[in-house]
N, C-alpha and C positions, 0 to 999 in steps of 0.2 A: 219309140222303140225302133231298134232299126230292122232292115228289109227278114232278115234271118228271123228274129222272133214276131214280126208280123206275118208270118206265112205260117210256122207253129201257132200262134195263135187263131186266127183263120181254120185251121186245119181243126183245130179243136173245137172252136165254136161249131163246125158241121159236125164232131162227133157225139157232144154232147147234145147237141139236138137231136140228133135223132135216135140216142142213146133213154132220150125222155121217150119216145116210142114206145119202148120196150115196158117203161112202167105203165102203162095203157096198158099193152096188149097181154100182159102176164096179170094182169088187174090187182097191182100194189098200190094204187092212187084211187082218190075220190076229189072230185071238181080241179082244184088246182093243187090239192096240198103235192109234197112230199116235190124232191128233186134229185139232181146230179151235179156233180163239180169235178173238175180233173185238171191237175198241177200239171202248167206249161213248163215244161221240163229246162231244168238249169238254168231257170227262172224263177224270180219271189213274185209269180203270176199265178194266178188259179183263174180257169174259165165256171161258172155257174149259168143256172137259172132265175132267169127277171122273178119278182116279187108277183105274184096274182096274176099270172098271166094263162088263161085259156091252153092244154094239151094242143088242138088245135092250131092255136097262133104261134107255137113256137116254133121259130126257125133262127136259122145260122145269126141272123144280125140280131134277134132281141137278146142271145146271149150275154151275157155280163163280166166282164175282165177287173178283176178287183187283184189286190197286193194281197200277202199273205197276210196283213193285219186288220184284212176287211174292206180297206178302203175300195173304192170303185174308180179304176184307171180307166177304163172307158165301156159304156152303156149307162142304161136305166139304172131301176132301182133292183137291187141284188136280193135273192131269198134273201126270207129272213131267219134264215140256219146259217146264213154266209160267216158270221163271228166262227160256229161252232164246228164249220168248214178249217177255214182257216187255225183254228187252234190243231187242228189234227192234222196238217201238212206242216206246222212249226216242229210241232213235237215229234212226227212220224215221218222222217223223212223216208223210207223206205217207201210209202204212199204215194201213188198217183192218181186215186179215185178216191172219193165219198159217195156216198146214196144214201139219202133219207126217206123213208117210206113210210106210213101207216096202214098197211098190211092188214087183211082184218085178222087171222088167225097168230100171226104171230105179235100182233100190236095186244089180244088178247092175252097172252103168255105175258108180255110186260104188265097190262093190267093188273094181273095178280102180281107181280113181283117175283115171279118164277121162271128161273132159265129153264130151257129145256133138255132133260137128259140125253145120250145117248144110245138111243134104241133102235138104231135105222142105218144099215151098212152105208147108206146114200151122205148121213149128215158123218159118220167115223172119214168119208174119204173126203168131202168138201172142209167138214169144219174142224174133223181131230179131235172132237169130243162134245160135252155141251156145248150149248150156244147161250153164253153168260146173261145176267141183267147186268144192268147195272142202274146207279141212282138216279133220281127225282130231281129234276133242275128245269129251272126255268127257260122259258125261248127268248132270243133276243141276242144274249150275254155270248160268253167262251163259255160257261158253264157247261153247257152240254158237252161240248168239245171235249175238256176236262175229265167229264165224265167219261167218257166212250172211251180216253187213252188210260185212264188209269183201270179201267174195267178190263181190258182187252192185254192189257203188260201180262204175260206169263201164259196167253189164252192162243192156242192154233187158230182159233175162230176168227174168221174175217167178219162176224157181225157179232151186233152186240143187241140185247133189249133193253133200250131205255126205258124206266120204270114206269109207269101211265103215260107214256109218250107214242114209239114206237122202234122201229128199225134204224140204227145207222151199221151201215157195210163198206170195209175201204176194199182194195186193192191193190196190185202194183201198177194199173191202170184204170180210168171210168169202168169200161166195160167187163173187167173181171171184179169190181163193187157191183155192176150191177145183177151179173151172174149171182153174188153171194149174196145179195137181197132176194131174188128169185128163189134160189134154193132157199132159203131162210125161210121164206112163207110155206112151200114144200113142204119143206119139215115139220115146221110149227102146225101145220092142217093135218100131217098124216100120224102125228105124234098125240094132238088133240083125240083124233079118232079112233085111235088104239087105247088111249087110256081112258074113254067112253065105252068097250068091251072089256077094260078089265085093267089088271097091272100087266102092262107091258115087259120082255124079259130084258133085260142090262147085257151089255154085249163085255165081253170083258179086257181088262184096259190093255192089254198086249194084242188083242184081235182090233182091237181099235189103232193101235198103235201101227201096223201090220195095213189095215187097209188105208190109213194115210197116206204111208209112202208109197204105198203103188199107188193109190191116186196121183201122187205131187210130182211122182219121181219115173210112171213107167203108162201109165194110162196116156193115150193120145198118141196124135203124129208126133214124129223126132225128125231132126232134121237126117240125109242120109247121111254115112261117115267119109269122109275124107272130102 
């Protein structure tokens, strides 16, 4: 690769590292599961996380630089969500992140096979409405991949609940998947809890509608004008 995408990639590998941080410290991870991956931009490169490697031990060089059909351009051995990475940067090119998590309250929502509704002005401005399942597929394959893109076609939702699985979350970069994995468990715990006092009330789809776009479109810094 030359100097220009070795510095991109570089850059990346520190971010996804310590982008894996973040799933520690928000507690979406248990031992080594769950990870991060982020497409090196205008490049058929994605950076991930090594295979079983210790929260702890991960830094910038155990990183993994694979092609977008899984192969490994250069490190170790790549998660082994890497196939189902990659199918969702083939297919999504608007994506620059993935996050897989197993979340305990929202890995519980996928258990049953139940998306979660919209009851929570928090999930109408991050997700735009529920937060889908979608199917049952094995680890290893594209299948998952598969899964999460045809689930998510027609959905605002930046995540998805794979059915007895758990969380995958894209973005337009790592760290706004990761943001949507974060929130996802948010929701999925405080959505649990409400509907353990009772039926929760439905927000309705134009107030949802409504708090979207101020979230997408007016919520946060702008840059100034001119």
């Amino acid at each position: 690769m030359n100097a220009d995408v070795a510095r991109q990639v570089a850059a990346l590998r520190e971010t996804v590292a310590r982008l894996h941080r973040e799933l520690t410290r928000n507690g979406l991870v248990a031992w080594t599961s769950g990870n991060v991956s982020a497409r090196v931009p205008g490049q058929e490169l994605m950076v991930i996380k090594p295979s079983g490697v210790d929260y702890d031990d991960l830094t910038a060089d155990t990183m993994v630089v694979c092609d977008l059909t899984g192969a490994v351009v250069d490190g170790g051995s790549p998660s082994s969500d890497t196939a189902a990475h990659a199918y969702v940067y083939r297919a999504m090119p608007e994506v620059g992140g993935v996050v897989h998590t197993h979340s305990g309250y929202a890995t519980a929502w996928a258990a049953r096979g139940e998306s979660i509704p919209c009851w929570l002005t928090a999930q109408a401005d991050e997700f735009g409405g529920e937060i889908p399942v979608g199917p049952f597929a094995l680890i290893g394959g594209d299948d998952i991949g598969k899964g999460v893109v045809s689930t998510l076609a027609g959905h605002r939702s930046p995540a998805v609940l794979m059915r007895n699985h758990g969380v995958f979350a894209v973005g337009r970069d790592a760290r706004a998947a990761v943001k949507a994995a974060v929130m996802c468990e948010d929701v999925a715990r405080t959505a649990h809890l409400a509907r353990a006092l009772g039926q929760p009330l439905p927000i309705a789809p134009a107030d949802i509608d409504s708090l979207y776009d101020r979230y997408q479109n007016v919520y946060g810094q702008r840059p100034p004008a001119g």
